[in-house]
N, CA, C and O atoms as a Tinker XYZ file with bonds, in Angstrom:
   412  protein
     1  N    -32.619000  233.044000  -27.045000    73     2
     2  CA   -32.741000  232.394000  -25.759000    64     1     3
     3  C    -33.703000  231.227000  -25.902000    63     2     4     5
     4  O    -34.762000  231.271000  -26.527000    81     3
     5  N    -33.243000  230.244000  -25.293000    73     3     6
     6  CA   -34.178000  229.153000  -25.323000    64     5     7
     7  C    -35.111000  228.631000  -24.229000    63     6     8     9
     8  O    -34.722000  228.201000  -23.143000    81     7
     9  N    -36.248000  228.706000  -24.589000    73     7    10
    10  CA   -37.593000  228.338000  -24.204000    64     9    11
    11  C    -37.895000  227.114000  -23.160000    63    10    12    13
    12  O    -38.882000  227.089000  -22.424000    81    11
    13  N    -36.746000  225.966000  -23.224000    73    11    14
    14  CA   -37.656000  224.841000  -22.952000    64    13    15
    15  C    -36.043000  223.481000  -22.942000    63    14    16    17
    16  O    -35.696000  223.240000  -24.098000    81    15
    17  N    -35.532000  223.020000  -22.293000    73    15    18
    18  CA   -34.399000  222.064000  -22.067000    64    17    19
    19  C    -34.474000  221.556000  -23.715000    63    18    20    21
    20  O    -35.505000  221.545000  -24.389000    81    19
    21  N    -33.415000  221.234000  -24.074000    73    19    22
    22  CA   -32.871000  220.736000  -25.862000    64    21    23
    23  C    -33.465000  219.087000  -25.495000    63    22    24    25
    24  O    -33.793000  218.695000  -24.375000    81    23
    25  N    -33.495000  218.148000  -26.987000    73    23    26
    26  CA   -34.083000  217.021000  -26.839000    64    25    27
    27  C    -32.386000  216.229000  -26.775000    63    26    28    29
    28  O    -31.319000  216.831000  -26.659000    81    27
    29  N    -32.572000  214.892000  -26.881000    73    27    30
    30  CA   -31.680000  213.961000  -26.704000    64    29    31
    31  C    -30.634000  214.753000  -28.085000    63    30    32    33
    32  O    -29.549000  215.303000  -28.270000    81    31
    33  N    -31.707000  214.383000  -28.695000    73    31    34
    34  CA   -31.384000  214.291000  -30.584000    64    33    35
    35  C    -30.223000  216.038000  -30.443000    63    34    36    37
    36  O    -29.116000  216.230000  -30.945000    81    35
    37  N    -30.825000  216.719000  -29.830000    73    35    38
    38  CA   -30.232000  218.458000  -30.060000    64    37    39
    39  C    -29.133000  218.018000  -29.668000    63    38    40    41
    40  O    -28.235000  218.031000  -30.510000    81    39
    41  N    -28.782000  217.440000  -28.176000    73    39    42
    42  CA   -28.044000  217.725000  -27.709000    64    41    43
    43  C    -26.792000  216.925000  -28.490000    63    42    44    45
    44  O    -25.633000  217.324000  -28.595000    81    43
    45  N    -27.318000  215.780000  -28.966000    73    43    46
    46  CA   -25.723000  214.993000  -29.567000    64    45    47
    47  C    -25.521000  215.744000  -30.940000    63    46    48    49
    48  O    -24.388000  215.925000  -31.386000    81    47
    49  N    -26.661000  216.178000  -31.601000    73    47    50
    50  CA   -25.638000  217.165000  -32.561000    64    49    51
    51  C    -25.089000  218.229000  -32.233000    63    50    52    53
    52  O    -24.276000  218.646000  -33.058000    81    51
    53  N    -25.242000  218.885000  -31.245000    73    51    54
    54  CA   -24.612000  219.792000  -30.112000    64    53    55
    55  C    -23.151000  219.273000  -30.181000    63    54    56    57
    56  O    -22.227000  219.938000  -30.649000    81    55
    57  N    -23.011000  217.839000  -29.595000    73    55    58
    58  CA   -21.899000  217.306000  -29.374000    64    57    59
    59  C    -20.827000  217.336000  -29.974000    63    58    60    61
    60  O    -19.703000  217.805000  -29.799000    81    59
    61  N    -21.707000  216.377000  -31.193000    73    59    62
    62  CA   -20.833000  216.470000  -32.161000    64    61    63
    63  C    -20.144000  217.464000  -33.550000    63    62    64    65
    64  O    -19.239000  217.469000  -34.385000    81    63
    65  N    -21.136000  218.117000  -33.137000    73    63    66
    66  CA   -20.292000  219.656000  -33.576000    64    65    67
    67  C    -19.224000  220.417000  -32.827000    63    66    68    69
    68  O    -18.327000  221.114000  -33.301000    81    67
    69  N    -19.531000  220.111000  -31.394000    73    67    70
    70  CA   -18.289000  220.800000  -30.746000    64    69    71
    71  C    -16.814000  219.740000  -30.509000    63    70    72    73
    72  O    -15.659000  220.064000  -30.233000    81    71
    73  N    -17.315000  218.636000  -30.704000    73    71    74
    74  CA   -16.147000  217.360000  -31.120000    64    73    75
    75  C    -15.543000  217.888000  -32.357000    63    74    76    77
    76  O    -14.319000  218.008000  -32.313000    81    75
    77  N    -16.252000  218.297000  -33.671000    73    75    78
    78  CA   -15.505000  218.221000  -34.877000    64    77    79
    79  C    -14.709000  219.183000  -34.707000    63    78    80    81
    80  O    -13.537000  218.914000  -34.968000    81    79
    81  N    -15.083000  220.983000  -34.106000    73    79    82
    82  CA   -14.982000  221.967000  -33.889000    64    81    83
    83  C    -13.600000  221.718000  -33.104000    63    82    84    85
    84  O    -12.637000  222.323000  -33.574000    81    83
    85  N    -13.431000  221.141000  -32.294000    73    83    86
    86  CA   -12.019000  221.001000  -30.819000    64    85    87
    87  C    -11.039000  219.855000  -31.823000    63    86    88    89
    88  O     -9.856000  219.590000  -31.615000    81    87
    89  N    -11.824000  219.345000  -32.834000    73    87    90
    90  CA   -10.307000  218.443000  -33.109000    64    89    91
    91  C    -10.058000  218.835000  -34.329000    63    90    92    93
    92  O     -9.494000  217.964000  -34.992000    81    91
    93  N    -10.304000  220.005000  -34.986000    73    91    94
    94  CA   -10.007000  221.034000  -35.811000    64    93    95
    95  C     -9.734000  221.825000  -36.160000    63    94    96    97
    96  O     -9.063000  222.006000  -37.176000    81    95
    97  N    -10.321000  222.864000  -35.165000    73    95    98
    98  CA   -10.230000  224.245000  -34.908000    64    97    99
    99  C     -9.939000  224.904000  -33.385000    63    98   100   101
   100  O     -9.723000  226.115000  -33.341000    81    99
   101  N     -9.933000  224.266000  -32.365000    73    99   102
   102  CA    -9.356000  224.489000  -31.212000    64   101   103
   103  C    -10.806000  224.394000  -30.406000    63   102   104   105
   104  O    -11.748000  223.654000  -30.687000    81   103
   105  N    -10.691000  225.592000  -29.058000    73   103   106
   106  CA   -11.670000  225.262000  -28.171000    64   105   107
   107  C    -13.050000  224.776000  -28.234000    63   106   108   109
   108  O    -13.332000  224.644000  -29.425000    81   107
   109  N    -13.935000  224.483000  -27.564000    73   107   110
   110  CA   -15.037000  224.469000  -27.929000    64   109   111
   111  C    -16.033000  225.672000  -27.060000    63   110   112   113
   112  O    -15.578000  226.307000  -26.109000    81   111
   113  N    -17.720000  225.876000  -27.678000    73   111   114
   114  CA   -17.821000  227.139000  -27.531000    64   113   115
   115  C    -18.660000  226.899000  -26.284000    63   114   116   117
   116  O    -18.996000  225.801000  -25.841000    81   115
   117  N    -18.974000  228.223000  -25.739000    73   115   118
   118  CA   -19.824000  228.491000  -24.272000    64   117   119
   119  C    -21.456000  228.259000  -24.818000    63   118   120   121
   120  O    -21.881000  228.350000  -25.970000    81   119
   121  N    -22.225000  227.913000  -23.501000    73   119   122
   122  CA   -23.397000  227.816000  -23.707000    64   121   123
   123  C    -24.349000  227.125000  -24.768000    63   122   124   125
   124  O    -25.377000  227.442000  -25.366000    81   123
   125  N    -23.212000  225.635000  -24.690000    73   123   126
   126  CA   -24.145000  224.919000  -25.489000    64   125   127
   127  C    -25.032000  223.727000  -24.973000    63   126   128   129
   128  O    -25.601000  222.896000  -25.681000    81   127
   129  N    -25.038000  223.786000  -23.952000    73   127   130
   130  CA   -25.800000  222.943000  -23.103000    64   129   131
   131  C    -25.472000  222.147000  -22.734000    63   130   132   133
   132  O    -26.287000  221.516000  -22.061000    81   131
   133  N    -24.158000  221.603000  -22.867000    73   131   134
   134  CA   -23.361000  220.466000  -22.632000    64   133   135
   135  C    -22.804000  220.517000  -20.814000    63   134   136   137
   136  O    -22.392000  221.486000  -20.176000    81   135
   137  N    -22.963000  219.332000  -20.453000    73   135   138
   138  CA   -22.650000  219.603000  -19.238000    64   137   139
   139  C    -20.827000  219.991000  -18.803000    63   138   140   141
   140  O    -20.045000  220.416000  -19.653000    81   139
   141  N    -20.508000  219.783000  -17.623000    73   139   142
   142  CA   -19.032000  220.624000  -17.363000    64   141   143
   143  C    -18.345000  219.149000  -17.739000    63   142   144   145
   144  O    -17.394000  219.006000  -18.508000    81   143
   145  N    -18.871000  218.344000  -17.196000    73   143   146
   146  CA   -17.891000  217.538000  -17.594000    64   145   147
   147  C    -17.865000  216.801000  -18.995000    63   146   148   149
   148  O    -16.943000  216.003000  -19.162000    81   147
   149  N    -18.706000  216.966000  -19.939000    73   147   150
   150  CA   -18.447000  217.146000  -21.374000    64   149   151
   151  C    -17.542000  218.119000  -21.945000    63   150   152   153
   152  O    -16.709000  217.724000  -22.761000    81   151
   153  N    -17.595000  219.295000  -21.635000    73   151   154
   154  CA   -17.080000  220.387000  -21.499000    64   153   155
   155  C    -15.663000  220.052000  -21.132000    63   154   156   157
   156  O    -14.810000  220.095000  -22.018000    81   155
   157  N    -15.371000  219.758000  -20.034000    73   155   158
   158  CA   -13.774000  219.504000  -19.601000    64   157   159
   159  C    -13.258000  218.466000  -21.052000    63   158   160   161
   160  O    -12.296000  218.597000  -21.809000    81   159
   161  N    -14.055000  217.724000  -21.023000    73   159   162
   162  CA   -13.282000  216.611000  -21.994000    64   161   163
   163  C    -13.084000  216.883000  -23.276000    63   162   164   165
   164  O    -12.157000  216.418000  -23.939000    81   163
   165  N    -14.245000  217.920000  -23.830000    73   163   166
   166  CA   -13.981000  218.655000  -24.984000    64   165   167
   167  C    -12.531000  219.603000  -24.879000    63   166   168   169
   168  O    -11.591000  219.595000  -25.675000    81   167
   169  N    -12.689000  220.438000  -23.587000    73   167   170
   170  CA   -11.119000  220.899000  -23.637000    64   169   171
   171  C    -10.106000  220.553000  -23.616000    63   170   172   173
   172  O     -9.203000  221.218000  -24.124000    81   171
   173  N     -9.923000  219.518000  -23.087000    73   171   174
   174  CA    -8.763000  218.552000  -22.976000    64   173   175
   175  C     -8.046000  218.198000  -24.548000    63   174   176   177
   176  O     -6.875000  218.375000  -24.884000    81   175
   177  N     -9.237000  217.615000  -25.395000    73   175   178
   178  CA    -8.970000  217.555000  -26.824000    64   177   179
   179  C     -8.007000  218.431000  -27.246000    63   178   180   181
   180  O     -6.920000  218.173000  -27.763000    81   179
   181  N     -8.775000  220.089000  -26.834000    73   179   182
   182  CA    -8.624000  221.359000  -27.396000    64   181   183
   183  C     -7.264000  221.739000  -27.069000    63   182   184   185
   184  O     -6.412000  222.142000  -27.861000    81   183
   185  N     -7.150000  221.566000  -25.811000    73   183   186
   186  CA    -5.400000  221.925000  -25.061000    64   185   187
   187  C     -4.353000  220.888000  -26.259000    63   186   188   189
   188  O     -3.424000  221.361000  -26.915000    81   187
   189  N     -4.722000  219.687000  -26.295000    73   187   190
   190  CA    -3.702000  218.487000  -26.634000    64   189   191
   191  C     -3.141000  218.755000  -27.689000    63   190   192   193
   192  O     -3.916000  219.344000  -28.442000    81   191
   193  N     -1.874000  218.563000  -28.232000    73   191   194
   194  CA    -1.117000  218.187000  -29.097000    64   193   195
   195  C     -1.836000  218.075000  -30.559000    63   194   196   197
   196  O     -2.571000  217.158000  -30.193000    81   195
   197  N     -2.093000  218.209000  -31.485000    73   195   198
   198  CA    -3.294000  217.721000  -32.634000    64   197   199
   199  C     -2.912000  216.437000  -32.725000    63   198   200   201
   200  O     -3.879000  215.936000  -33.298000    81   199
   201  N     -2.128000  215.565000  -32.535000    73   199   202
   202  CA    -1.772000  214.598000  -33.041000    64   201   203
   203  C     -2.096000  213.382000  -31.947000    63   202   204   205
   204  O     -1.794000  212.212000  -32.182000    81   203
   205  N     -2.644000  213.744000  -30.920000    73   203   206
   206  CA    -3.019000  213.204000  -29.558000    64   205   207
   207  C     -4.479000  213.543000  -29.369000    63   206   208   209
   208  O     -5.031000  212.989000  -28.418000    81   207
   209  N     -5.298000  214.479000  -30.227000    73   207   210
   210  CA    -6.566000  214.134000  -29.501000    64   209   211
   211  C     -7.199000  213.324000  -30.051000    63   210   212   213
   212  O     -8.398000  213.446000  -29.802000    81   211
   213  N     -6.955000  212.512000  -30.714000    73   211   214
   214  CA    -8.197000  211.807000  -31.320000    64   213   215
   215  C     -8.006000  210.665000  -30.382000    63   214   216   217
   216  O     -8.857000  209.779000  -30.462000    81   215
   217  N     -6.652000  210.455000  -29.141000    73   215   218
   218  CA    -6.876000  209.635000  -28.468000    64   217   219
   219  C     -7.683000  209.502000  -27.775000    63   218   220   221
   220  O     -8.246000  208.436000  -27.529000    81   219
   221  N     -8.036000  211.106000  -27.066000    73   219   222
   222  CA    -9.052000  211.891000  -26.010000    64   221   223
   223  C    -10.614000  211.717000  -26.454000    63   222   224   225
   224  O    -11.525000  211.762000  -25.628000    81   223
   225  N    -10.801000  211.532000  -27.730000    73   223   226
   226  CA   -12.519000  210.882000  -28.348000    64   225   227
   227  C    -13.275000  210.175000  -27.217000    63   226   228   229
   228  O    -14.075000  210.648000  -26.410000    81   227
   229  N    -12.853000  209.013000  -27.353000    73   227   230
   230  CA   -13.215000  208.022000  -26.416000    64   229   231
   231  C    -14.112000  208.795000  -25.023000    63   230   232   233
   232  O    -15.270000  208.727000  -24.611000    81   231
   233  N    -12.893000  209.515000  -24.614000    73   231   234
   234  CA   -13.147000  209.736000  -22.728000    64   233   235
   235  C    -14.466000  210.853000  -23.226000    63   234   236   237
   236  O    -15.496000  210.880000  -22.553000    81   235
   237  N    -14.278000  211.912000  -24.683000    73   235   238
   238  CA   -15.178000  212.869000  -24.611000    64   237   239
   239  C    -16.565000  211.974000  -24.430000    63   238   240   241
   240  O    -17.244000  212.145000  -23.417000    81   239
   241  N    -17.086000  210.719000  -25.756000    73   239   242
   242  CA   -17.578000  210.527000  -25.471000    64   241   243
   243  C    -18.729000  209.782000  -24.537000    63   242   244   245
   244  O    -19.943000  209.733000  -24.733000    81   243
   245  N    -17.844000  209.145000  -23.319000    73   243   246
   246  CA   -18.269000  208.771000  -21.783000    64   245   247
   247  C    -18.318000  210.018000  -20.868000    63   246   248   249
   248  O    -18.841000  210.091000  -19.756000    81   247
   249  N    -17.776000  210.825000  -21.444000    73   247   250
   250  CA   -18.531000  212.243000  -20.333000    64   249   251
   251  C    -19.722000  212.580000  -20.616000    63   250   252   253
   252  O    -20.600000  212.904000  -19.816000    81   251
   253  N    -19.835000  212.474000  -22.496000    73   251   254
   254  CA   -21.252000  213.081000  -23.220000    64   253   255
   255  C    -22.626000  211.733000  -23.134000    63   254   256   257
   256  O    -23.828000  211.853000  -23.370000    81   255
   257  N    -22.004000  210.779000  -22.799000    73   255   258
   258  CA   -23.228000  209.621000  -21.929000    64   257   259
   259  C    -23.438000  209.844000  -20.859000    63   258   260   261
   260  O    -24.623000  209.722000  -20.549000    81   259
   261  N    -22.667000  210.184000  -19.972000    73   259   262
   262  CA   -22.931000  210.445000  -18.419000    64   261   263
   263  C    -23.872000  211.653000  -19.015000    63   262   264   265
   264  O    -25.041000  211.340000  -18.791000    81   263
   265  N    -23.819000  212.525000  -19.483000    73   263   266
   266  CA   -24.717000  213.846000  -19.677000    64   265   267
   267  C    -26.390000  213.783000  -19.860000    63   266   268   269
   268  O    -27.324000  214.395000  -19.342000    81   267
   269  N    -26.266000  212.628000  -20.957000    73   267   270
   270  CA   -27.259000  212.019000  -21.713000    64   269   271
   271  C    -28.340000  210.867000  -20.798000    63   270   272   273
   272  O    -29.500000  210.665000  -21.158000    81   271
   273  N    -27.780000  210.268000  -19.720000    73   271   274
   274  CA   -27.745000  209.277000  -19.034000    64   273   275
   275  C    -28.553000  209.732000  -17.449000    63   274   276   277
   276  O    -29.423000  209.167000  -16.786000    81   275
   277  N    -27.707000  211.145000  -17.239000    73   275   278
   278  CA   -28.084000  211.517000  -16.244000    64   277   279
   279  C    -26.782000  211.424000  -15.033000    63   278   280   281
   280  O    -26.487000  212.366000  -14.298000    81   279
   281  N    -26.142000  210.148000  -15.024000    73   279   282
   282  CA   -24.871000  209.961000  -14.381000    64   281   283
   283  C    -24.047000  211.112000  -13.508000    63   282   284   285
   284  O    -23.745000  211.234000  -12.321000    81   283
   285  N    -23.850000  211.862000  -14.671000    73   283   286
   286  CA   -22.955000  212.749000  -14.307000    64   285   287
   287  C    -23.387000  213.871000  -13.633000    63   286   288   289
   288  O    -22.544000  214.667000  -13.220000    81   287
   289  N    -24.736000  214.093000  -13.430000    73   287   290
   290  CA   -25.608000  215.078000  -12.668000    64   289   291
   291  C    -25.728000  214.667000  -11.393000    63   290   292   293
   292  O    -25.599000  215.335000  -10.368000    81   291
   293  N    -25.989000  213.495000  -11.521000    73   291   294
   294  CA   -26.202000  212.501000  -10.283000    64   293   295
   295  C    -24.777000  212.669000   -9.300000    63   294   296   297
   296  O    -24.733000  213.315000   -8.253000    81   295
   297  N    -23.763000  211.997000   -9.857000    73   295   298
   298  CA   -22.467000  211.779000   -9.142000    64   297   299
   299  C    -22.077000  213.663000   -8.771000    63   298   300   301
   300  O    -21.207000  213.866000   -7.923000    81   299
   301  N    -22.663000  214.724000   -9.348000    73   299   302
   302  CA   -22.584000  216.255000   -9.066000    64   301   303
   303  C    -22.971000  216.259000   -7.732000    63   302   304   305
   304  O    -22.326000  216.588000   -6.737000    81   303
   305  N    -24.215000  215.812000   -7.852000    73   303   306
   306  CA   -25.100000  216.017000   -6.943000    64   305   307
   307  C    -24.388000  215.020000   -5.242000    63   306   308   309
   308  O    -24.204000  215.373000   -4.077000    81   307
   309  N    -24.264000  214.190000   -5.729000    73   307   310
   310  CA   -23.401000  213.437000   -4.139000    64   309   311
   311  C    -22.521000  214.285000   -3.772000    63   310   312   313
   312  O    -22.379000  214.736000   -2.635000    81   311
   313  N    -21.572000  214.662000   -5.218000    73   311   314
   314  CA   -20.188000  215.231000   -4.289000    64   313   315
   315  C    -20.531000  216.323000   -3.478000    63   314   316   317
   316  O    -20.036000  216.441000   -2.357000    81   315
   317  N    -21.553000  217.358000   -4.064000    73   315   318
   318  CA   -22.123000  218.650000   -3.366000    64   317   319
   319  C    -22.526000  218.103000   -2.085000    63   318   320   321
   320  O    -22.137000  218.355000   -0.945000    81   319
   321  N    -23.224000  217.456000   -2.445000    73   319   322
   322  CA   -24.115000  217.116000   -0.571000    64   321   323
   323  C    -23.028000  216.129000    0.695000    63   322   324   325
   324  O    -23.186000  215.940000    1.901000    81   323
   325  N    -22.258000  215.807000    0.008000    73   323   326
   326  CA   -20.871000  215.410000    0.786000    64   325   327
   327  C    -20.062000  216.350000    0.900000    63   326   328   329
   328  O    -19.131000  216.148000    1.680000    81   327
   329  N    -20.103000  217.354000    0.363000    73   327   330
   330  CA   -19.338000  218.399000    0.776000    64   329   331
   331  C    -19.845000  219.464000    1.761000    63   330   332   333
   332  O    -19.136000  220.146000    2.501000    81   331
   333  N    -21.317000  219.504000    1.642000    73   331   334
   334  CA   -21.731000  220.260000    2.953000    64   333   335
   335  C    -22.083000  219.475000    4.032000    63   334   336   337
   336  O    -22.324000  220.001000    5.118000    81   335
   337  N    -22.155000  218.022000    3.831000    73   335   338
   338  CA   -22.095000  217.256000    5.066000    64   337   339
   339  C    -20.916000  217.612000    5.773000    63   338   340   341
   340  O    -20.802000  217.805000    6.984000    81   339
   341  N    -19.849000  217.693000    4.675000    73   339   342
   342  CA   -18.284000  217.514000    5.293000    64   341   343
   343  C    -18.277000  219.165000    6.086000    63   342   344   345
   344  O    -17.681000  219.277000    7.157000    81   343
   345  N    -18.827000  220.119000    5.599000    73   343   346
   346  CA   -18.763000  221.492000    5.895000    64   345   347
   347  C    -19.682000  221.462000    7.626000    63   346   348   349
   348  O    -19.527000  221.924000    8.757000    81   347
   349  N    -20.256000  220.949000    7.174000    73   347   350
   350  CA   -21.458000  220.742000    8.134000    64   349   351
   351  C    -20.865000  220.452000    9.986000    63   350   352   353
   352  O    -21.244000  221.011000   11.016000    81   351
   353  N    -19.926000  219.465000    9.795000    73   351   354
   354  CA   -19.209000  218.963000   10.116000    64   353   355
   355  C    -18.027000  219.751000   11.039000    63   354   356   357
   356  O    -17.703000  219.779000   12.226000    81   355
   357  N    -17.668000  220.252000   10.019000    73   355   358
   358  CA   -16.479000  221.039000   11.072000    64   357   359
   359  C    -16.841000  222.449000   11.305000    63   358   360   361
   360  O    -16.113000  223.437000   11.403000    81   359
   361  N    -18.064000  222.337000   11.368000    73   359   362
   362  CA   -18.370000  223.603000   11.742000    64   361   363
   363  C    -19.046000  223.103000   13.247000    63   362   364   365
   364  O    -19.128000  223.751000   14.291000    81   363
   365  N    -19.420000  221.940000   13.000000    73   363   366
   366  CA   -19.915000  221.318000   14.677000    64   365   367
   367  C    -19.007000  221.435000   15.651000    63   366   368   369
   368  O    -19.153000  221.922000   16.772000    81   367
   369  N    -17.792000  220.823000   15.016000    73   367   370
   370  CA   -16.215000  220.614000   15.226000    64   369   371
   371  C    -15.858000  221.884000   16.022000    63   370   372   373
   372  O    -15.457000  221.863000   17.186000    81   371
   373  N    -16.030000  222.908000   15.338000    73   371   374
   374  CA   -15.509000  223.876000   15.935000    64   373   375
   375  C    -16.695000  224.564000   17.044000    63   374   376   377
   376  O    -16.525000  225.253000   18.050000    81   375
   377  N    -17.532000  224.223000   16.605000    73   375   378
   378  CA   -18.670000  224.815000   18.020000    64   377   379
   379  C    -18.646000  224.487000   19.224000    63   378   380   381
   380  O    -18.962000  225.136000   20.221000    81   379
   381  N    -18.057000  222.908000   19.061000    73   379   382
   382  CA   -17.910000  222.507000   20.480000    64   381   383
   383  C    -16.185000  222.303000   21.008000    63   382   384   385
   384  O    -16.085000  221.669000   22.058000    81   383
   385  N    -15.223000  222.645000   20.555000    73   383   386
   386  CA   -13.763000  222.678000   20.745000    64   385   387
   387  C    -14.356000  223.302000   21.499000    63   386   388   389
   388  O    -15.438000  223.887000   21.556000    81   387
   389  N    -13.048000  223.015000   22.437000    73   387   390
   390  CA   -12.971000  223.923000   23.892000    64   389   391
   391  C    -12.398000  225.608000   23.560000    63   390   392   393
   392  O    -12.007000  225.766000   22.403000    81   391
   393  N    -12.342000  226.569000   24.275000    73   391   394
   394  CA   -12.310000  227.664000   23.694000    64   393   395
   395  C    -10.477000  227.380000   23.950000    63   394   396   397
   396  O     -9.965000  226.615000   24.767000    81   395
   397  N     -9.591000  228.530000   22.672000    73   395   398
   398  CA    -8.815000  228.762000   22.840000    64   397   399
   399  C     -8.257000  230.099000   23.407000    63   398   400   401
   400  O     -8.913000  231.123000   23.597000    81   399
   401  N     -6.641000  229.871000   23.696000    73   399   402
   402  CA    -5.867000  231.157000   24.136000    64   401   403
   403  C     -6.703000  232.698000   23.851000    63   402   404   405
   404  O     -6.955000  233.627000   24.618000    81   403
   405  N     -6.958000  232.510000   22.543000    73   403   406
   406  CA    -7.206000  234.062000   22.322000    64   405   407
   407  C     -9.048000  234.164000   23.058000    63   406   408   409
   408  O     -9.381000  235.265000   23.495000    81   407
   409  N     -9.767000  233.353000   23.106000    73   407   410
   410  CA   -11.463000  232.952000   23.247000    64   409   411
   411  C    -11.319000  234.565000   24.425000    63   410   412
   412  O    -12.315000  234.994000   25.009000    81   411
């Protein structure tokens, strides 16, 4: 178990071990610190054709900058809080509808 968040340096050999790992040997593994959407893009590789992922490289590694960057935590973080705005919302929605048939 680890002690203390991985450094920059951990995490891209992290990366790129689970890059060599998905365009070789298939999935990539749990709990390597990589965020979900590194993760998705690593699977994507993993699902594809062998002869098609090395197209998928690229996108893995702009998910694994957003990770590195912060980006992709960030843009997490909006969609969540837009989503309980949005929740937020129709729950007002429904507090003040007029009552129905069954009320």
């Amino acid at each position: 178990m680890r002690h203390r968040w991985p450094t920059d340096q951990e995490l891209r050999q992290t990366f790129h071990e689970e890059l060599e790992r998905v365009l070789v040997r298939g999935g990539p593994r749990s709990c390597t610190r990589l965020d979900e959407d590194t993760s998705e893009a690593l699977w994507a590789i993993a699902s594809a054709e062998p002869a098609d992922r090395k197209a998928l490289v690229p996108a893995a590694y702009r998910a694994f900058a957003g990770r590195l960057d912060g980006s992709n935590a960030a843009r997490r973080h909006e969609d969540q809080e837009r989503w309980f705005e949005e929740r937020e919302q129709r729950r007002q929605g429904k507090a003040g509808a007029a009552p129905g048939p069954l009320s």
